[in-house]
C-alpha positions as CSV (number, residue, x, y, z in Angstrom):
1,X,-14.2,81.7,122.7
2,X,-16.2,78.9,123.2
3,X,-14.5,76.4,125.8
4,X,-15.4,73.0,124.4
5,X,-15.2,74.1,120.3
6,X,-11.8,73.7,118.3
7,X,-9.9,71.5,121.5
8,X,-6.3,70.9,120.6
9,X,-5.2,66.8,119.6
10,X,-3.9,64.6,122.1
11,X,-0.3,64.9,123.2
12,X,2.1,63.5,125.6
13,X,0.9,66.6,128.5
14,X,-1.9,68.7,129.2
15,X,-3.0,71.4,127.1
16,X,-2.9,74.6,129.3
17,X,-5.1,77.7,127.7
18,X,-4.6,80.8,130.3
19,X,-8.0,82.8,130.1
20,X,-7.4,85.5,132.2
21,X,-4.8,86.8,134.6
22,X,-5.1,89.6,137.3
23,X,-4.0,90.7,140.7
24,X,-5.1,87.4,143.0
25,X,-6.6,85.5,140.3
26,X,-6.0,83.5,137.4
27,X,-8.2,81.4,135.1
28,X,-7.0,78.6,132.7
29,X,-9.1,75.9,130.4
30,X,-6.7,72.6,130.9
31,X,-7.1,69.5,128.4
32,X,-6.3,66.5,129.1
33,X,-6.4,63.2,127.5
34,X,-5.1,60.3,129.8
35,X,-2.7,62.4,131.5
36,X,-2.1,61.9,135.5
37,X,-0.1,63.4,138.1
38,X,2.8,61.0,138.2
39,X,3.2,58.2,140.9
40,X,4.1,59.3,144.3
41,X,3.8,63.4,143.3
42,X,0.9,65.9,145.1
43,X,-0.1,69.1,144.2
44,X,1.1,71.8,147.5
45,X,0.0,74.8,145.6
46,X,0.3,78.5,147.5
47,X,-2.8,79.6,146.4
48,X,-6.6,77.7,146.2
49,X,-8.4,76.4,142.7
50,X,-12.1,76.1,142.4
51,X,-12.0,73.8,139.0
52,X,-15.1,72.6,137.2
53,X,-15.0,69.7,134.7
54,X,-16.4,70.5,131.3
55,X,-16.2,67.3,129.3
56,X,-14.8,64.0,129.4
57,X,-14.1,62.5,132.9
58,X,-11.7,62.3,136.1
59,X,-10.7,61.0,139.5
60,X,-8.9,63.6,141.6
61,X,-7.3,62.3,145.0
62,X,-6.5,64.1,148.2
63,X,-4.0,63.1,150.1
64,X,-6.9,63.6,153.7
65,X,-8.8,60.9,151.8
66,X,-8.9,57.2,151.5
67,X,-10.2,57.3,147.6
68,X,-10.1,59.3,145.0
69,X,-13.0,61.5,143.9
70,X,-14.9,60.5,140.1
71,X,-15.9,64.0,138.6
72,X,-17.8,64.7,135.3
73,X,-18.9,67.4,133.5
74,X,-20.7,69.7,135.5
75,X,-19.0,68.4,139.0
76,X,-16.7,70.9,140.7
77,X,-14.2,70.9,143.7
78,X,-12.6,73.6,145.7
79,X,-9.1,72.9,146.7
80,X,-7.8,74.9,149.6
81,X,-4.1,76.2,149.3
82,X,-1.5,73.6,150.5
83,X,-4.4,71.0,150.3
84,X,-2.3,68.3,148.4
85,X,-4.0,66.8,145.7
86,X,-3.3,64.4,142.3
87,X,-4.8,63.8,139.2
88,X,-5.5,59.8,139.5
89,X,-7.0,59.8,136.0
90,X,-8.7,61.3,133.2
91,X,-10.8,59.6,130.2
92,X,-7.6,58.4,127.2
93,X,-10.6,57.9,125.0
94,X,-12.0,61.6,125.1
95,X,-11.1,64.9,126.2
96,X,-11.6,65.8,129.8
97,X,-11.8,70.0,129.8
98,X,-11.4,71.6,133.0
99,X,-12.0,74.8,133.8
100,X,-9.4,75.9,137.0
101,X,-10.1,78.9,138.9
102,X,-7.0,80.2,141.2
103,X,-7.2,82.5,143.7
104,X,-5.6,84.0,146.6
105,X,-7.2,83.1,149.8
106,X,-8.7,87.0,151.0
107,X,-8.3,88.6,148.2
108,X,-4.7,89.1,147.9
């Protein structure tokens, strides 16, 4: 498979490929094009995500800071679990491909 070859159309939500899934981890390519998290809603997620942005562009926002973060390709962030978090914005014009590691803090 080759992450940024044969990328599904644009749709009303994300595009959620799930790579691989095992004890304590779980690795997905996301698509987006324009999508956002919607006003007023954060990401509390039990377990952490190390995510790396392919293609395209996005802002991510934590709710411990005063703006939101720009990313493109080749920028990554590690969220911490129960850090809350939002998708501000991604590129409408092209596709923004994530890759999104999760994992269970210590191995478990």
């Amino acid at each position: 498979m080759n992450l940024l070859r044969d990328l599904p159309a644009a749709r009303a939500d994300e595009i959620v490929d799930s790579l691989v899934a095992a004890p304590g981890v779980r690795i997905e390519r996301i698509v987006s094009h324009g999508q956002a998290s919607p006003d007023g809603f954060w990401y509390d997620q039990d377990e952490g995500e190390f995510v790396v942005v392919l293609a395209g562009a996005a802002r991510v926002r934590f709710a411990d800071e005063e703006t939101a973060r720009a990313l493109a390709p080749g920028d990554t962030v590690d969220i911490a679990a129960h850090r809350r978090h939002r998708v501000e914005w991604t590129d409408p014009a092209r596709a923004t491909v994530w890759l999104a590691v999760f994992y269970r803090e210590g191995g478990e």
